[in-house]
C-alpha positions as CSV (number, residue, x, y, z in Angstrom):
1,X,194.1,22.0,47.8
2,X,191.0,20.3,47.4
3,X,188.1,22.4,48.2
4,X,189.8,25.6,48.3
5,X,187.0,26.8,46.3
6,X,184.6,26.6,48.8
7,X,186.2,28.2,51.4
8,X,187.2,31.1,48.7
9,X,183.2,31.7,48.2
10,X,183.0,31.5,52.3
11,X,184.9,33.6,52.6
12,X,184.0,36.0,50.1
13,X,179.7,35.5,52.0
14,X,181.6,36.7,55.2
15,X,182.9,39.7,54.1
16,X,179.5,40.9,52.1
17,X,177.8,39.6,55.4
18,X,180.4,41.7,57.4
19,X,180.0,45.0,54.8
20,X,176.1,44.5,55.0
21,X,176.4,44.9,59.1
22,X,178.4,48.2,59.0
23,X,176.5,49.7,56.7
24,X,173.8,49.1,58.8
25,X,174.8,49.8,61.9
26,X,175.7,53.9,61.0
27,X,172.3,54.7,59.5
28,X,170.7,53.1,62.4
29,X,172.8,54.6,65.4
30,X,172.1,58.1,63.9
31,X,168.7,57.7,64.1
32,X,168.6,55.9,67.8
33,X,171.2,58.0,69.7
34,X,172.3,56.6,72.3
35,X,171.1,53.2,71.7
36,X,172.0,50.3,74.5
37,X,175.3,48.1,73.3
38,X,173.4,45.1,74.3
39,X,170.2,45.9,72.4
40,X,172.3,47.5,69.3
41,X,174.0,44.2,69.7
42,X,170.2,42.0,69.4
43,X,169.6,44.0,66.5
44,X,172.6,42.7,64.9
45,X,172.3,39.6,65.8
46,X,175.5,39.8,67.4
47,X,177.0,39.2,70.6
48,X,178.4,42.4,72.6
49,X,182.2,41.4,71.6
50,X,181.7,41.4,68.0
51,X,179.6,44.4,68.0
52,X,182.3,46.4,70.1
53,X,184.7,45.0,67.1
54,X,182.7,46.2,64.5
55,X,182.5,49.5,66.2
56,X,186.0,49.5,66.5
57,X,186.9,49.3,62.9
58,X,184.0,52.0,62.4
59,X,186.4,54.4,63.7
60,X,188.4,53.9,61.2
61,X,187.0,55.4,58.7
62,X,188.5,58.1,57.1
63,X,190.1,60.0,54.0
64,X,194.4,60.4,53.7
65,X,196.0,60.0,55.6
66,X,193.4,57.8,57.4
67,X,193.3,59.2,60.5
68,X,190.6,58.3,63.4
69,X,187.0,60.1,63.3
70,X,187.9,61.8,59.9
71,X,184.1,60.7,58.6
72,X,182.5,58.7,61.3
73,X,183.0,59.0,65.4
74,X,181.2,56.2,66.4
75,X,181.8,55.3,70.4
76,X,180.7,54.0,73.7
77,X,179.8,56.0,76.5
78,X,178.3,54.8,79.8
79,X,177.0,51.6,77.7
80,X,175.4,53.5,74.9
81,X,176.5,54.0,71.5
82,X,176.9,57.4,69.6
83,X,177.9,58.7,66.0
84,X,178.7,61.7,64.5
85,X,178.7,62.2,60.9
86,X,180.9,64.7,59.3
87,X,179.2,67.5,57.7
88,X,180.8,66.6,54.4
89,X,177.9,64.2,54.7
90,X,175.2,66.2,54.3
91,X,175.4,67.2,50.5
92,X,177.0,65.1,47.6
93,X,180.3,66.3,46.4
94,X,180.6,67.8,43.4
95,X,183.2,66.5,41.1
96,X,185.2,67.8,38.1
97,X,185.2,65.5,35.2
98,X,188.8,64.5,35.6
99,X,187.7,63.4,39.3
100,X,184.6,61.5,38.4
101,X,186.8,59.7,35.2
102,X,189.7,58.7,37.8
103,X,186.5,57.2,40.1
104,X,185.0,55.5,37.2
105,X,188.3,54.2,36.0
106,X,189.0,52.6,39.7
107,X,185.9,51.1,40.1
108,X,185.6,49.4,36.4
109,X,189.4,47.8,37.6
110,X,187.7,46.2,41.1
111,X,184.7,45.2,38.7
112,X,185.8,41.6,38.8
113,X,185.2,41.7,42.6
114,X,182.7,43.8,43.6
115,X,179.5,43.4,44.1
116,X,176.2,44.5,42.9
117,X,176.7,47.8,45.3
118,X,179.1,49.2,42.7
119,X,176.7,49.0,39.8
120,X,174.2,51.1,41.7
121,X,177.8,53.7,42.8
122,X,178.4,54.0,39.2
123,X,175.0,54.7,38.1
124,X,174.6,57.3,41.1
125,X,178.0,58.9,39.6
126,X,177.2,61.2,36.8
127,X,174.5,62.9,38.9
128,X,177.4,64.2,41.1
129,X,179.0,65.4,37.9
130,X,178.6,69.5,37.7
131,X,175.9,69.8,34.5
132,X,178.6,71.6,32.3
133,X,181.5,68.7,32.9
134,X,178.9,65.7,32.2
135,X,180.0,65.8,27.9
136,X,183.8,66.2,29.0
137,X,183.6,63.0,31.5
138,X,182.2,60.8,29.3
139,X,184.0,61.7,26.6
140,X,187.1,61.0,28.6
141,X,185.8,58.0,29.5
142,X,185.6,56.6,26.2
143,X,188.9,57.3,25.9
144,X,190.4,55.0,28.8
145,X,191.2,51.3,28.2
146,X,189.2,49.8,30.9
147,X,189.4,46.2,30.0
148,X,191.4,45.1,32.5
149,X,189.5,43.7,35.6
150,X,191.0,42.9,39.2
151,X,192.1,39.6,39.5
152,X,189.6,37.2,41.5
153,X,192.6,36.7,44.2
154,X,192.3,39.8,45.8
155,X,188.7,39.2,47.8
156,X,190.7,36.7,49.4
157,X,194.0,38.0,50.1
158,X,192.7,41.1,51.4
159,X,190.7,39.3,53.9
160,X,194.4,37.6,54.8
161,X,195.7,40.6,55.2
162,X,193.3,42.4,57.7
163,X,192.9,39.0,59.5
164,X,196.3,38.5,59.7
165,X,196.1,34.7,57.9
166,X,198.8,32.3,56.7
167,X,198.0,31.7,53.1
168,X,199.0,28.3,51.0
169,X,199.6,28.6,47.1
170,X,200.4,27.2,44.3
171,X,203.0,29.6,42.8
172,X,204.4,29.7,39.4
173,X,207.5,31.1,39.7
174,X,209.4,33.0,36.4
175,X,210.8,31.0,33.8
176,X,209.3,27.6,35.8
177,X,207.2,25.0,33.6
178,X,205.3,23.8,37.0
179,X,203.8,25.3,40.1
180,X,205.2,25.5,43.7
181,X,203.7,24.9,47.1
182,X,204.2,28.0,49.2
183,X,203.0,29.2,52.3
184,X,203.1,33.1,53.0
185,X,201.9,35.8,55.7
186,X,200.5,38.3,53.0
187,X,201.5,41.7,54.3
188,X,200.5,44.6,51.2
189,X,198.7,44.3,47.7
190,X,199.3,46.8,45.5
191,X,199.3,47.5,41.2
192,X,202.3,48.3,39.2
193,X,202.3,49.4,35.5
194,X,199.2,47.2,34.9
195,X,200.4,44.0,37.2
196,X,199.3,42.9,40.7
197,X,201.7,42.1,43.5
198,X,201.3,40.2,46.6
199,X,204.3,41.6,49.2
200,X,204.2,38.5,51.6
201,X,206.8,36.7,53.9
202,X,207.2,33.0,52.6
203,X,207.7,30.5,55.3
204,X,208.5,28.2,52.6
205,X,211.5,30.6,51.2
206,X,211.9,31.8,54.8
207,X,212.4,35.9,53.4
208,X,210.2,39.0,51.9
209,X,209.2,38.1,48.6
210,X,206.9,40.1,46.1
211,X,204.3,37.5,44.3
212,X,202.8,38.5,41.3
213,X,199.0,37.7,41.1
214,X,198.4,36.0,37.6
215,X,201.0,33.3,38.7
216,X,198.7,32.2,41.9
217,X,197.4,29.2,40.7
218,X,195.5,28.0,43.5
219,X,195.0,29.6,46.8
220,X,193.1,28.8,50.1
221,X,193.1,30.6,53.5
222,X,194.2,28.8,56.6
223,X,193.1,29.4,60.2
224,X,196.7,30.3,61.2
225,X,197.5,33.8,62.6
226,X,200.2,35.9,62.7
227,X,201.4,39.0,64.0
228,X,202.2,41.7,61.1
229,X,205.3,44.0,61.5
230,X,205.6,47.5,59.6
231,X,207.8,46.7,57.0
232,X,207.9,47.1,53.0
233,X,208.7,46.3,50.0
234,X,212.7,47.4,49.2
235,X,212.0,47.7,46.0
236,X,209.3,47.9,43.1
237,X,209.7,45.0,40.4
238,X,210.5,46.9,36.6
239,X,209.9,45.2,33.3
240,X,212.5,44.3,31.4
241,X,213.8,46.4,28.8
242,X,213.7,49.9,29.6
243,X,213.4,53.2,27.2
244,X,214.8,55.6,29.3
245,X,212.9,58.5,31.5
246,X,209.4,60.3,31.2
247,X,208.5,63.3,31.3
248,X,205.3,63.7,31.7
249,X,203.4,67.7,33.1
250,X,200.7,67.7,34.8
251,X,198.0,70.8,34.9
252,X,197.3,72.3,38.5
253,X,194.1,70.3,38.6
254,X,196.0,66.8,39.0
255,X,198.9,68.5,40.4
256,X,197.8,67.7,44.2
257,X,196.9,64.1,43.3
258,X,200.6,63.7,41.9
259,X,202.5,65.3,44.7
260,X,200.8,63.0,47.1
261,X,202.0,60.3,44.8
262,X,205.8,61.5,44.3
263,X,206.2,63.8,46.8
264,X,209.8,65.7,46.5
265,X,210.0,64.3,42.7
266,X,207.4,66.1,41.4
267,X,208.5,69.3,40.2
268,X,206.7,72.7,41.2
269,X,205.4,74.7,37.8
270,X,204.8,78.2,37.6
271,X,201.4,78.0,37.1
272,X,200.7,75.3,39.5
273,X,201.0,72.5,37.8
274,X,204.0,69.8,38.7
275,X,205.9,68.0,36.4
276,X,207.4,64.2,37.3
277,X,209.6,61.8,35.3
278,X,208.7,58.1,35.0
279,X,210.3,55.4,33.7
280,X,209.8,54.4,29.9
281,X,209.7,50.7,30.0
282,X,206.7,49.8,29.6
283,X,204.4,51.8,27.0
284,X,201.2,50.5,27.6
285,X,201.3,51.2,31.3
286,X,202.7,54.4,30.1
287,X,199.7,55.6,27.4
288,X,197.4,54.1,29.7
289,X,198.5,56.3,33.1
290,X,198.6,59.4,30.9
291,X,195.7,58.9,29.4
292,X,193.7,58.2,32.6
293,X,194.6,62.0,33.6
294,X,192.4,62.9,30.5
295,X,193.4,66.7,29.3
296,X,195.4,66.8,32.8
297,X,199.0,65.2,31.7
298,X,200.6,65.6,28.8
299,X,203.9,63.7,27.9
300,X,206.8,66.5,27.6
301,X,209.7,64.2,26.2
302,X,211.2,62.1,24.4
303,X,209.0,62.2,21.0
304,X,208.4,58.3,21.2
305,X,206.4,58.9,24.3
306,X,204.4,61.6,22.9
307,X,203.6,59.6,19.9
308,X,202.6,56.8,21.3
309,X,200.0,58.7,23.9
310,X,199.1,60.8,20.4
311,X,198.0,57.5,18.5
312,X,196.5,56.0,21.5
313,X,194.1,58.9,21.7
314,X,193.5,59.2,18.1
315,X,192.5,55.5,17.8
316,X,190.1,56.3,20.8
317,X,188.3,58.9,19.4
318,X,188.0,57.0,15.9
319,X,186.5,53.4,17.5
């Protein structure tokens, strides 16, 4: 796989360069309305296709359940391109701490693969913070083990995914001393209790498989397309050696986050608040999850659990 390196970091300039044009290209419609596709198109230094593209993926944009013009409607009429900004838009949102911890959280994970544009999100964070939750959010962010970075494989699988690329790897599988040649139509990426997973269809296996992302050893992108079909993973990988079930409460703050997340299994409290059981077999996932929730989970049963979130938190608030 000589050179696989290169075409990693070319790839990676393509996807800045591709950011870089869309985040251009909204500012600048609102302020010419109605803007010609062809000249819209010279300004980008573009031709008329991969500016009708770029607006097309535009209209994507959008919160959950991602649905068309939730943010931006950007389209063509009569040759001339329009956008309208939701009103959201028009004044920062104002966070609670437990909200601007979770965002903090998620964005020191992608650090390993994010650009310089996250630095400046970050530092632009706190002043979206209400005045009276600034202590509690930074406080809570002490707390959080945030040493864990993304891995430097997902720039590049992503952009598989979206374009719909055949992918070559080295693999090590589990348990094997030396690294297999696969080739795979990467289909989802997605963390589980701390790990990265690749869900991908191996032409060299010829089935669905689930790849976890610290056993890549090598990858490279290949020019080979393929048409994606709507399926998923049958089931998530566990560690080994389970403790039994979770149960873990969560206040009515979080409660909407966590009924999104585990819909019928997530109990309805009195109060508002929803209660969900997890499994116990892996701890350090399980502190860590708990404790990303700040003052908005607490671990109901069994006492190991509890403890073991208890010490975490006192160890945080002695270092």
């Amino acid at each position: 796989m000589a050179g696989h390196g290169r075409r990693m970091e070319a790839g990676r300039s393509a996807v800045h360069e591709r950011l870089r044009r869309l985040l251009f290209l909204v500012p600048f419609v609102a302020k010419h309305p109605g803007i010609a596709v062809e000249e819209l198109a010279r300004a980008q230094g573009l031709s008329t296709d991969e500016l009708l593209e770029d607006l097309d993926l535009l209209a994507m944009v959008g919160r959950p359940p991602f649905q068309p013009d939730d943010y931006i409607d950007i389209y063509v009429e009569n040759g001339r391109v329009h956008v309208d900004l939701d009103q959201r838009f028009h004044a920062p949102p104002r966070l609670t701490a437990s909200e601007a911890a979770a965002l903090t959280s998620a964005a020191e994970l992608m650090r390993g693969v994010a650009s310089q544009a996250l630095q400046s999100a970050l530092a632009k964070l706190e002043k979206v913070v209400p005045p009276g939750a600034v202590g509690r959010w930074r406080e809570m962010g002490q707390k959080l083990d945030l040493s864990l970075e993304a891995p430097s494989e997902l720039g590049p699988l992503s952009r598989a995914i979206v374009e719909r690329r055949e992918v070559e790897l080295d693999y090590l599988p589990a348990g094997g001393q030396r690294a297999e040649e696969r080739t795979v139509r990467p289909l989802e990426l997605f963390s589980h209790r701390g790990q990265w997973y690749l869900y991908a269809h191996c032409l060299s296996r010829g089935d669905d498989r689930l790849f976890r992302l610290d056993r890549i050893r090598e990858l490279a992108l290949t020019e080979r397309r393929f048409e994606a079909s709507p399926r998923k993973p049958s089931s998530i990988p566990s560690p080994v050696g389970g403790k039994g079930e979770v149960r873990v409460r969560f206040s009515p703050l979080a409660a909407r986050y966590v009924k999104e997340r585990f819909g019928e299994e997530a109990r309805l409290l009195p109060d508002g608040g929803v209660e969900v059981k997890v499994a116990g077999d892996s701890e350090r996932w399980l502190v860590q999850w708990v404790m990303s929730f700040g003052g908005d989970a607490e671990v109901v049963e069994p006492m190991w659990a509890r403890r073991a979130v208890a010490a975490f938190a006192r160890a945080s608030l002695e270092s």
